[in-house]
N, C-alpha and C positions, 0 to 999 in steps of 0.2 A: 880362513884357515888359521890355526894355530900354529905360533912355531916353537920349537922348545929351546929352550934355555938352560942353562945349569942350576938356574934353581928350580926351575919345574920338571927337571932332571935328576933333582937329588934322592935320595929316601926318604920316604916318609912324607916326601911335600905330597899335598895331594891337586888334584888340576882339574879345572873347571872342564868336566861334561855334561852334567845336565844339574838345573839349577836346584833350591836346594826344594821346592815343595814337590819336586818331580822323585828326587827322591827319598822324603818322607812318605810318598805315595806307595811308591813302589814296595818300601818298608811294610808300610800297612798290608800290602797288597799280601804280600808273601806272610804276612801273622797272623790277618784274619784266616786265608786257608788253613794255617795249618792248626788253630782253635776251633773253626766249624768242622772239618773233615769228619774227625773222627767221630762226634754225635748223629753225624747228618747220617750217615752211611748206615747204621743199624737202624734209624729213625725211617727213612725212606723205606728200609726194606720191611719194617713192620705198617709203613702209611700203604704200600705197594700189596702188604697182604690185605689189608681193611677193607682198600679199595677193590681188590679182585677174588675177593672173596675165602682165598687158600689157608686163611688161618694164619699167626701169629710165629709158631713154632719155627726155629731155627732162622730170627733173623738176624743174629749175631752170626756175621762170620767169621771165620778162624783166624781170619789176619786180613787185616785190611787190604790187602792185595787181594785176597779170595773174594773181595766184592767183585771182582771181573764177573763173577761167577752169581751175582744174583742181578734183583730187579736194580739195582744204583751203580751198575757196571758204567754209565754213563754219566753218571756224579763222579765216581773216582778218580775214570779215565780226562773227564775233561776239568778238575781239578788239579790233576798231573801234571796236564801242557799248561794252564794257567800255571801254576808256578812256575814250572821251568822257564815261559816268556818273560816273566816276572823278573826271573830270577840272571834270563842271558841280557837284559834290557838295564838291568842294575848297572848306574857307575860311579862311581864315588873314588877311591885311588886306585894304583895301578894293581896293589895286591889282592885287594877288593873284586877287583874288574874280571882278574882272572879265575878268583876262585869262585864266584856267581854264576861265570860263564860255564865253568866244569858243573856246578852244581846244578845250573840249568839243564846242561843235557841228560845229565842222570836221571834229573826229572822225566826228562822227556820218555828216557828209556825206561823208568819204572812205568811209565802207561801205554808205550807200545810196544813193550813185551810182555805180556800176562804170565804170570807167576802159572804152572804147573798146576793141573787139574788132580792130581794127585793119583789116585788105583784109577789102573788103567788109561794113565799116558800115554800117549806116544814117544818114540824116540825123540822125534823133532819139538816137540811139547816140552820136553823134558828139558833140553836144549838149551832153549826158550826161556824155559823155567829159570836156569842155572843164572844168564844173563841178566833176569830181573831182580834175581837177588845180588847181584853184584852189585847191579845201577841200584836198587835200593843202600845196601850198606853204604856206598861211597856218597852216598847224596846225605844220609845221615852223619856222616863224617864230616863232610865239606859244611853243611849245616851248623855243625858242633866248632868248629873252627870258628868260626863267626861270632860265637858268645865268647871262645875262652880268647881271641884275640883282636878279630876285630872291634867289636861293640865298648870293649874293656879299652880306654885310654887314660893310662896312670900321666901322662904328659899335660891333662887338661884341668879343668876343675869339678870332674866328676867325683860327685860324693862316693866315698867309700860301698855306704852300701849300694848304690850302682853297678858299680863295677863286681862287686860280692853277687848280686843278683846273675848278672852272665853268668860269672865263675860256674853256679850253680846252674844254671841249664846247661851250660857246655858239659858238666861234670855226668847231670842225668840221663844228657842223648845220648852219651860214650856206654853210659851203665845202664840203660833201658832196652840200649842195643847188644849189649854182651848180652843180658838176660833174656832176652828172644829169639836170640842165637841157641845161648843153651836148653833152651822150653822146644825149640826148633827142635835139637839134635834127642834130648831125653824125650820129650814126649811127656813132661811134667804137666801135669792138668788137664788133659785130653778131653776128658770128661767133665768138665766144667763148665757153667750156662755162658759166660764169657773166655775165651779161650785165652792163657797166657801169652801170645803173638799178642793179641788186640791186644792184650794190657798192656803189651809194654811197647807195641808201636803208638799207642794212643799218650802213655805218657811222651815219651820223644817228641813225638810230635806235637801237643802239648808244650813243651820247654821251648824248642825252636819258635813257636808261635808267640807266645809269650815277651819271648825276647827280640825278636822282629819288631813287634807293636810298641814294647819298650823304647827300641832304640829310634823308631818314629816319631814318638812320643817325648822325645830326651831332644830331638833334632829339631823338633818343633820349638820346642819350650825353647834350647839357645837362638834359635832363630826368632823368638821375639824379643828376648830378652839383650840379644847380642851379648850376653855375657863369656862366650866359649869360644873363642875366632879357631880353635882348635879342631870343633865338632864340627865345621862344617865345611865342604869342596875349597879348593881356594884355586884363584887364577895364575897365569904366570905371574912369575915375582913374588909370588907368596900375599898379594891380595885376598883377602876374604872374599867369597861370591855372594851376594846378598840374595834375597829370598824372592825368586820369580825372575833376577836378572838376568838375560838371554845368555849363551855362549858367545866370547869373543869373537867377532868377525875379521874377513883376512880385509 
């Protein structure tokens, strides 16, 4: 057991729960989803017409939650709970811990509540609906946090444009999400071979992926390098956790 102390008690200190390749792992985990999703999902549904013969037509769908509604309803939904396990399994500091854990269940709720069928809902559909789009935005939200604060540490000896890189995914999930919002409410592109939803959940999601794999990739590097005792968990007292070393024992 651990016990705390006033320095692994303070702000900002961060405290050894899982070591540092577990989470670079978990890093990756949660960037490659959210890089593959979005090709896989209209790719599927056109490999799912090849194979069953129904023709090509109409395998973009209108928003990547509207895949419930085709042949990859089962790529989506079980890409959802992978992140969201991904994402409640994450620990690195305190602030960290809590905001993965919220963005995990959102996760969870955008795949087991399917987004609204659209004419000719049901009430309870509809419901249903409203809920997904919530847990959707706030999971984009809690996501976008991550680049504009956590990933970004002006305290360490993260190069400039590093820390310039989040800025800008956090900047794009915030504004790819208002844009999807407003294509949601106008109905701006309706008629388009890919619908402005997917355009702009794919960029979002896109960004957060990007920046995920970044910072796996940034935690790797100081972790061979030991150049950044900043970038990575540290134990009570403010130790460094080295890479693969177990959790403290009582």
């Amino acid at each position: 057991m651990l016990h705390d102390s006033p320095t692994q008690n303070s702000p900002g200190v961060r405290r050894s729960i899982q070591d540092v390749r577990t989470i670079a792992m978990l890093r990756l985990g949660v960037g490659l989803i959210g890089v593959l999703l979005p090709p896989a999902l209209p790719f599927g549904n056109w490999l799912s017409a090849e194979v069953t013969g129904r023709g090509t037509d109409g395998f973009w769908p209108v928003s990547m939650s509207a895949s419930y509604y085709t042949g990859t309803r089962n790529v989506f939904v079980g890409a959802l709970c992978a992140l969201g396990v991904f994402l409640i399994c994450y620990r690195f500091d305190r602030r960290d811990d809590r905001w993965s854990t919220a963005a995990g269940f959102f996760a969870l709720g955008v795949a087991l509540c399917p987004t609204s069928p659209g004419a000719g809902a049901s009430a309870l559909q509809r419901t249903v609906g409203m809920f997904h789009l919530a847990f959707a935005g706030l999971l984009f939200v809690m996501l976008a946090l991550f680049c504009l604060y956590s990933f970004r540490n002006p305290r360490s000896t993260q190069p400039a444009r590093v820390g310039t890189a989040y800025l800008v995914a956090g900047v794009v999930i915030l504004a790819a999400l208002a844009l999807t919002a407003l294509a949601g409410v106008t109905g701006i592109g309706a008629n388009w071979s890919v619908h402005p939803l997917y355009l702009g959940e794919w960029l979002a999601t896109w960004a957060f992926g990007m920046a995920w794999i970044g910072a796996a990739l940034e935690l790797a590097a100081h972790t061979r390098t030991g150049s950044d005792a900043t970038a990575v968990p540290r134990r009570p007292g403010g130790a460094a956790l080295d890479p693969g070393q177990p959790e403290a024992q009582a």
